[in-house]
C-alpha positions in Angstrom: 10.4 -62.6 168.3 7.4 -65.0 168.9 4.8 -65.7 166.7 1.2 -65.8 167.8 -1.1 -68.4 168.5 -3.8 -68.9 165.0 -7.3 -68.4 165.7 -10.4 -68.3 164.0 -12.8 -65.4 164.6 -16.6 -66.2 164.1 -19.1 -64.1 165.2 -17.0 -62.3 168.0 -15.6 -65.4 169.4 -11.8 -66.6 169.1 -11.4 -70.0 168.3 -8.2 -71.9 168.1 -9.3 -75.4 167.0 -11.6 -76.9 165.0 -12.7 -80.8 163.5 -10.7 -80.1 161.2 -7.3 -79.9 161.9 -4.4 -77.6 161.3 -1.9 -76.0 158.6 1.5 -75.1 159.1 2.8 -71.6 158.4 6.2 -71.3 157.5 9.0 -68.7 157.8 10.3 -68.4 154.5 13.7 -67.1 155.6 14.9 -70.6 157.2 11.8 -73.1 156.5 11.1 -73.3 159.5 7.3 -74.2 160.9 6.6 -71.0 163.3 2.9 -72.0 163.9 -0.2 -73.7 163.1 -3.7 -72.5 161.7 -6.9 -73.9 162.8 -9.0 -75.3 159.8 -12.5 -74.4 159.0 -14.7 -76.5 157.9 -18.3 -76.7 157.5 -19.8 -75.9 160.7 -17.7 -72.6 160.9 -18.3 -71.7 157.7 -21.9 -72.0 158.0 -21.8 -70.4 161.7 -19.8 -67.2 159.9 -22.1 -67.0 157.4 -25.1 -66.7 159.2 -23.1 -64.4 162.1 -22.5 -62.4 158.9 -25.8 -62.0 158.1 -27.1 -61.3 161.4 -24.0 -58.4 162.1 -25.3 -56.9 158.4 -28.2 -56.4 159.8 -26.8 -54.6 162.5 -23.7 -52.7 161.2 -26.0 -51.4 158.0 -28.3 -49.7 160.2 -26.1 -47.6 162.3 -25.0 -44.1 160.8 -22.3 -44.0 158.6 -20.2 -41.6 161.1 -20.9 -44.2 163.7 -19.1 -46.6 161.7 -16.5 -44.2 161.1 -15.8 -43.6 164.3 -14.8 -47.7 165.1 -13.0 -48.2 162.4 -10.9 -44.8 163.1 -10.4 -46.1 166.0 -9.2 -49.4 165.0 -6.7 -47.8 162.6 -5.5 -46.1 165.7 -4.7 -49.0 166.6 -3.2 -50.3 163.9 -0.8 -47.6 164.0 -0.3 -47.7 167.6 1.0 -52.0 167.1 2.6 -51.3 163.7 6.0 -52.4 164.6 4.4 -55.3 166.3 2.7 -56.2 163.1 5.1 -55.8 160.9 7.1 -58.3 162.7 5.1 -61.0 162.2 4.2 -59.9 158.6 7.9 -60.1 157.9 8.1 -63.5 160.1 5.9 -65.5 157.8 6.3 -63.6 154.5 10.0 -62.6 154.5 9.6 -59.7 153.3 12.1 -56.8 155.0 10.7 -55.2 158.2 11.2 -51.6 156.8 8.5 -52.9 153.7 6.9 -54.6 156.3 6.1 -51.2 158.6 5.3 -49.4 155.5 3.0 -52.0 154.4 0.8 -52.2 157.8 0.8 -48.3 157.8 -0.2 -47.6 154.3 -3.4 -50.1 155.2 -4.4 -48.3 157.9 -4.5 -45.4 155.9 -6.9 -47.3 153.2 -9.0 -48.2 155.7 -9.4 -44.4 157.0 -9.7 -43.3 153.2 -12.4 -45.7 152.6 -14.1 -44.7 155.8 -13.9 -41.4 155.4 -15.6 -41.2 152.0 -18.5 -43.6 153.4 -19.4 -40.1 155.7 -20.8 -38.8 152.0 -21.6 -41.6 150.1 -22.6 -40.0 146.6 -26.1 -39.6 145.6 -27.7 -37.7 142.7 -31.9 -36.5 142.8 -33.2 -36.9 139.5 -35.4 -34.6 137.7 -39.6 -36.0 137.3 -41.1 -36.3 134.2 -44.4 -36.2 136.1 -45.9 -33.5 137.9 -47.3 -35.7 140.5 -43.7 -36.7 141.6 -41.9 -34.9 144.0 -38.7 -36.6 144.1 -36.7 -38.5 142.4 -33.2 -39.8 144.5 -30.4 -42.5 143.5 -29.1 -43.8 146.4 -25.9 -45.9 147.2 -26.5 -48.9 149.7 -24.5 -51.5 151.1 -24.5 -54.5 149.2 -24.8 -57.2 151.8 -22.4 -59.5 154.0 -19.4 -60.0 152.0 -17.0 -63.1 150.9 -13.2 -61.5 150.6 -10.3 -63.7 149.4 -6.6 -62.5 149.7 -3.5 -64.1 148.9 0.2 -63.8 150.7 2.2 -61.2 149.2 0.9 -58.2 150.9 -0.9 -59.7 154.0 -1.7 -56.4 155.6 -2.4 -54.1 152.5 -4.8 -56.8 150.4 -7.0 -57.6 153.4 -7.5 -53.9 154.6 -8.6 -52.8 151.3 -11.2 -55.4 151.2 -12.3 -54.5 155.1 -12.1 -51.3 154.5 -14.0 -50.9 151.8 -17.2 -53.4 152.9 -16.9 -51.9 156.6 -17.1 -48.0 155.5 -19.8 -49.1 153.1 -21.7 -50.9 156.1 -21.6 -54.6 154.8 -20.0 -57.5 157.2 -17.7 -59.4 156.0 -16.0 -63.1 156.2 -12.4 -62.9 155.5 -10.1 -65.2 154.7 -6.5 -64.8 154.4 -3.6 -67.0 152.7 -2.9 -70.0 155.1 1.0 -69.3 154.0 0.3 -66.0 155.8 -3.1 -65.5 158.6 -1.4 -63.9 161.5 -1.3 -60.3 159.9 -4.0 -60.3 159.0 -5.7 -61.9 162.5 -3.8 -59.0 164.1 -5.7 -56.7 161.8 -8.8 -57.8 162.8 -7.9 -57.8 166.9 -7.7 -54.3 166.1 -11.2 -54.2 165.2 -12.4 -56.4 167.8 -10.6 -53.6 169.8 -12.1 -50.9 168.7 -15.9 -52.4 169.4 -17.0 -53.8 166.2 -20.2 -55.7 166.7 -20.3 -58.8 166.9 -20.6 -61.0 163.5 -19.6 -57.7 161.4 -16.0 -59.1 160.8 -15.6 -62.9 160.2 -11.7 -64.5 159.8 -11.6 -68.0 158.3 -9.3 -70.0 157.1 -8.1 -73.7 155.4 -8.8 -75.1 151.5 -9.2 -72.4 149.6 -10.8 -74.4 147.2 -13.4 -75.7 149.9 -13.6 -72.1 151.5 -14.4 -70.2 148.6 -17.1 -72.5 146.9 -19.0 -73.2 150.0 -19.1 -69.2 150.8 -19.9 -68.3 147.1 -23.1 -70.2 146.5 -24.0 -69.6 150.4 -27.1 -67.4 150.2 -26.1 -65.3 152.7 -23.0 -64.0 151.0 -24.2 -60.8 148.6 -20.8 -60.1 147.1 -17.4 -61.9 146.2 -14.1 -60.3 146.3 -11.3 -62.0 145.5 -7.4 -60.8 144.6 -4.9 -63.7 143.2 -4.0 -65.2 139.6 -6.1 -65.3 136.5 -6.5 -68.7 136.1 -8.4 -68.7 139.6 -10.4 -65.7 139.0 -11.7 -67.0 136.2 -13.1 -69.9 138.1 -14.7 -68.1 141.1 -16.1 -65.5 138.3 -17.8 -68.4 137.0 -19.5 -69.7 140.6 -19.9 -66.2 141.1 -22.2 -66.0 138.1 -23.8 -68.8 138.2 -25.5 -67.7 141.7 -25.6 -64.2 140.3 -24.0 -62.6 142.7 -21.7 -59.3 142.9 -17.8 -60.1 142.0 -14.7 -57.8 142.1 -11.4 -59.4 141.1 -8.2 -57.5 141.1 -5.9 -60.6 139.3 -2.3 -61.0 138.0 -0.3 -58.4 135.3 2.5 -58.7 133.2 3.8 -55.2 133.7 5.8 -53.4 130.9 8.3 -50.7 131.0 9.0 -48.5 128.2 11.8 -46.4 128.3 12.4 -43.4 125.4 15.4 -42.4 124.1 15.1 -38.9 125.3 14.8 -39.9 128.7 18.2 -41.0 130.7 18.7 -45.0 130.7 20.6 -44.9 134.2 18.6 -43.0 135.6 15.5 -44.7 134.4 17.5 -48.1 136.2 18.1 -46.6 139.5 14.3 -45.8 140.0 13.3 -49.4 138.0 15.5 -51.3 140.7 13.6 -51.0 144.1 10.3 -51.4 142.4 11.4 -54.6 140.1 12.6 -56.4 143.4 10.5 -54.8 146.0 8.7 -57.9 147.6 11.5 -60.4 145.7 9.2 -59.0 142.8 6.0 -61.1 144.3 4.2 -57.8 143.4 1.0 -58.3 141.1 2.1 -54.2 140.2 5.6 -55.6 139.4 7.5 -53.8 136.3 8.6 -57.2 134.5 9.2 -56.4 130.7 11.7 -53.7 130.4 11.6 -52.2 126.7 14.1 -49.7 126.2 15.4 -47.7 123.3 18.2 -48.9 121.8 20.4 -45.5 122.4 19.6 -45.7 126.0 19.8 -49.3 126.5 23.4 -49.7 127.4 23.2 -47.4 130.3 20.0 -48.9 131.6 21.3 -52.5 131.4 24.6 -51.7 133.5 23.1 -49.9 135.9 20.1 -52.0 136.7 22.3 -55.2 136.6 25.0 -53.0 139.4 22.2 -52.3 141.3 20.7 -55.3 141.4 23.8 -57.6 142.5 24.3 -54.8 144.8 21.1 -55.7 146.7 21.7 -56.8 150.4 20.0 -60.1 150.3 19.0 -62.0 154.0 16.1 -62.4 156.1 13.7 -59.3 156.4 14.3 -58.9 160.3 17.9 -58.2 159.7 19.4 -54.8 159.8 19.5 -53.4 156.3 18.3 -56.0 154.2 16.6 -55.1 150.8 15.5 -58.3 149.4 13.8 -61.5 151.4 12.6 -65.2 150.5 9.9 -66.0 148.2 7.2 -67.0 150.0 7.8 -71.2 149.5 9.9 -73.9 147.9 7.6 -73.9 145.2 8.2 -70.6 143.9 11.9 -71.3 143.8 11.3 -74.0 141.8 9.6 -72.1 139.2 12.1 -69.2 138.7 14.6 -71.8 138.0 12.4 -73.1 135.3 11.3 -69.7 133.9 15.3 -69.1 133.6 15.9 -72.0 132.1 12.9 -72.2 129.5 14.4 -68.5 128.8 18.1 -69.6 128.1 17.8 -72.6 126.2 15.8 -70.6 123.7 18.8 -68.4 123.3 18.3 -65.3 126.1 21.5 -64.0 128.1 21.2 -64.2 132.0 22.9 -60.7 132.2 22.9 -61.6 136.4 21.6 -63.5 139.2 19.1 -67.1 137.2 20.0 -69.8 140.2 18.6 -70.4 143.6 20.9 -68.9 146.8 23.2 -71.3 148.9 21.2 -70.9 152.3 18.4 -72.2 154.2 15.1 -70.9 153.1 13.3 -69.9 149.9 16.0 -67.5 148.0 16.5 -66.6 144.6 18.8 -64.4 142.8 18.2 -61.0 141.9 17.7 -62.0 137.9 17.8 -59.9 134.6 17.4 -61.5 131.7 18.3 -60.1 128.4 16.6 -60.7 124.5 14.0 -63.6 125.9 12.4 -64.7 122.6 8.8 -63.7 122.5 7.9 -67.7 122.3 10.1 -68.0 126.2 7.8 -68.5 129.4 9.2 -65.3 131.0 7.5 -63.4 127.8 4.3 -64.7 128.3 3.5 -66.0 131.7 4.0 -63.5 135.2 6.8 -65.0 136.9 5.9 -63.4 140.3 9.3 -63.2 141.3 12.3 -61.4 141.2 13.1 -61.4 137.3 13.5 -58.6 134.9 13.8 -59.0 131.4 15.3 -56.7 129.1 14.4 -55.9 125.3 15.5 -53.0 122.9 13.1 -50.7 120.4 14.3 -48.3 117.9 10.5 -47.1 117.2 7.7 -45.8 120.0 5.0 -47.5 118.1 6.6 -50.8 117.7 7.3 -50.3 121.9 4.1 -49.8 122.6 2.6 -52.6 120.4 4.9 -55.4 122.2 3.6 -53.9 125.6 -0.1 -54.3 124.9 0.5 -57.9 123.3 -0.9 -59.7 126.3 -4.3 -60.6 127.8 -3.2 -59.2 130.7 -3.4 -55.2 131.5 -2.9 -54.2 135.0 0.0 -51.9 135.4 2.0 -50.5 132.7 4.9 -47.7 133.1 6.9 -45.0 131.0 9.7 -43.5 131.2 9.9 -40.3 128.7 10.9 -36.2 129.3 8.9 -35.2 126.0 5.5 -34.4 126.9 4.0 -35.4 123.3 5.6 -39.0 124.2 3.8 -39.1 127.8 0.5 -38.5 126.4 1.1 -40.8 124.0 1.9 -43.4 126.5 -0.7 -42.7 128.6 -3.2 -43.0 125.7 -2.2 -46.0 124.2 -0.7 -48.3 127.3 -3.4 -51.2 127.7 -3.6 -51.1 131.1 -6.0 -49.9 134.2 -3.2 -48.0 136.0 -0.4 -45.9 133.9 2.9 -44.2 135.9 4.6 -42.1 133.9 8.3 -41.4 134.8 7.4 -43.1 138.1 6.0 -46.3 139.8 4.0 -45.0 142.7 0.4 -46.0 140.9 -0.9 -47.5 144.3 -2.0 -45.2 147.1 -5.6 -44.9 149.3 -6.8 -42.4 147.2 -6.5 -43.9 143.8 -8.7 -47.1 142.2 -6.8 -50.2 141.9 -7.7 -52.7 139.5 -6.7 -53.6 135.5 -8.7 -54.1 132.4 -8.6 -56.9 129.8 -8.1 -60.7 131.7 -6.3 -58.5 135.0 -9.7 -58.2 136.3 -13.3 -56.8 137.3 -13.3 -53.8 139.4 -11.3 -52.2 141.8 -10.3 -51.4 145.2 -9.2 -48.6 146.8 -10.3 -45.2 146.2 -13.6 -44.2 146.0 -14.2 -46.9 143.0 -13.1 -49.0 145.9 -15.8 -48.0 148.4 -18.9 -48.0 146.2 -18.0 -51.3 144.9 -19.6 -52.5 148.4 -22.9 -51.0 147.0 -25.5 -51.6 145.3 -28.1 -48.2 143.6 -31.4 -47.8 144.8 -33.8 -45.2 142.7 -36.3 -43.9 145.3 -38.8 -41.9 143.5 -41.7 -40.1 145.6 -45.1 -39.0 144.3 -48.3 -37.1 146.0 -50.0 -39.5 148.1 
């Protein structure tokens, strides 16, 4: 298949070079360069952001169902090129075509969630104290134009929650997606160009992130900041966020645990723990990571996850059948190895997989690790990539402690059939989403987002909507 020529969009125009250059994009699969992405510097930032304002300006004053109405139309769209999408998605991310379909789908039904709800925005009247006042309303209104950052390993899903929420709640937005992976997300927005979005209302940039996201954050057109990738990162646009006091969502990096309890099956617990451990080569920020399982179900769940995961058909994502792809580049290779490593020399089994595959591209074993020391890398820091480690608990309380040990809470899991135990869990998990006996916390309708150092905010859902809003209090008296 081809790959398509990288452009730029800025304020309804394509453009496909710049002043400043170009980027490779890789395919992770062989290393191969498959294209090259225009760089924007200060001119075309400076022209989005003012396009930005002026298609605000515009795009907030029509009626929510007139918004509606585009963006339905450009998930239509979405639906209709799918296939075409997911190609490419799986060209420069690697991850299998079958993910890859489900991946552009599922955003296309965020994006009609999000636009759906903005047809009754929530609003409450308020009851005077005064008899002079008749009214007393507090509105929801859209925020401004909008700076969204999103990194590579969901290129569809992790911009279309971001343009789907600022678009239903009628901001414009400037998005920029990971250089390693623009072309989904260009295609994304072609589909809103498509549809008839006004001119300005959607932006696409791209280049040095580090460039990009200062010069947009302390732009004063830019209202609001929104911004999914690591912690460490986060933390630092939070703080140019701040310091120009302006609106910030940041949906950052988890350490997910797993704890398994003794009444519940260990196999079985393994077999659903497999696809969503090394979905994505686990480069999911959702990812189940530390397994904690009791010790009289531990046997079982160690065999069976370890089958199941050398079982795993292992190649690029546009062949037939494959389950598990690349990571995204050499780097991340690199850094397995040395999580594996740090893990084993401080006395931790490598139960399968720990090495780098024999083949052109960016492969890594399938990986469990058993008994890390709590002192190892893999303990503390989220390797974003396809490793499991394993740990055994004799009491729930001493499970659950070692699960909430991190600054970290963005997913957590549970595996249990006594329904004191799931409440339990539930209550005491530190984390902003909670699956109990499964791992499907992420869908349109639900909030997205983690509490402690795994973020601000959330996406998706209706949290996900009004989080492109700001309150207005409109109170009316006798004239």
């Amino acid at each position: 298949m081809s790959y398509p020529n990288l452009k730029l969009l800025i304020d309804g125009k394509w453009i496909d070079r710049t002043d400043s250059g170009t980027l490779p994009v890789i395919n992770p699969a062989d290393g191969q360069v498959v294209g090259h992405l225009p760089v924007a510097g200060r001119g075309e930032l400076d022209s989005a952001a003012e396009a930005a304002r002026r298609g605000f300006q515009r795009w907030s004053a029509m009626l929510p169902f007139e918004r509606f109405r585009i963006i339905a139309k450009a998930t239509e769209l979405m639906r209709q090129r799918a296939k075409e999408i997911a190609a490419v998605l799986t060209l420069e991310q690697g991850k299998p075509l079958a993910e890859a379909v489900r991946e552009v789908t599922l955003s296309a039904d965020i994006i009609d969630f999000l636009a759906e709800e903005a047809k009754r925005m929530p609003t409450r009247g308020v009851p005077a104290r005064l008899e002079n006042v008749l009214s007393q309303t507090v509105t929801r209104v859209p925020i401004g134009p909008v700076a969204a950052f999103t990194p590579w390993n969901f290129p569809a899903n992790l911009p279309s929650r971001k343009l789907g929420g600022a678009l239903a709640a009628g901001c414009s937005v400037i998005i920029k997606p990971a250089e390693e992976t623009p072309a989904t997300c260009m295609l994304i927005v072609q589909c809103l160009v498509d549809a008839g979005i006004p001119e300005g209302v959607v932006n696409m940039v791209a280049g040095d992130p580090a460039f990009i996201s200062s010069s947009l954050i302390e732009h004063p057109n830019v209202a609001k900041i929104s911004f999914t990738g690591s912690v460490r990162v986060g933390k630092l646009l939070g703080e140019q966020a701040a310091r120009h006091v302006k609106r910030y969502t940041a949906e950052l990096g988890g350490h997910a645990p797993v704890v398994v309890c003794k009444d519940y099956d260990g196999a079985k617990a393994a077999r659903f723990s497999v696809s969503a451990k090394f979905r994505n080569a686990g480069q999911v920020c959702a990812s189940p990571i530390r397994f904690i399982v009791h010790r009289t179900q531990y046997q079982s769940f160690r065999d069976e996850l370890v089958r199941s995961a050398s079982a795993l058909k292992i190649g690029s994502g546009l062949e037939e059948g494959v389950q598990f792809g690349p990571l995204i580049e050499e780097r991340r290779v690199r850094e397995m190895q040395a999580f594996v490593d740090d893990a084993a020399e401080r006395g931790a089994t490598i139960a399968c997989g720990g090495k780098r595959i024999a083949r052109p591209g960016f492969f890594f074993e399938p990986t469990v690790i058993e008994h890390a020391s709590l002192d190892s890398r893999v303990q503390n820091e989220e390797p974003f990539g396809p490793i499991a480690v394993l740990d055994v608990f004799d009491d729930l309380g001493d499970a659950i402690s070692r699960a909430n040990r991190l600054p970290v809470g963005l997913a957590a899991y549970g595996f249990t059939s006594d329904l004191d135990c799931a409440h339990r869990l539930s209550a005491q998990l530190e984390a902003g989403m909670v699956g109990i006996n499964h791992f499907g916390v992420s869908q349109p309708e639900t909030p997205f987002g983690g509490v402690k150092e795994s973020g601000l905010g959330h996406e998706s859902g209706l949290e996900g909507l009004l989080g492109y809003t700001d309150l207005k209090l409109v109170s009316v008296a006798k004239s």
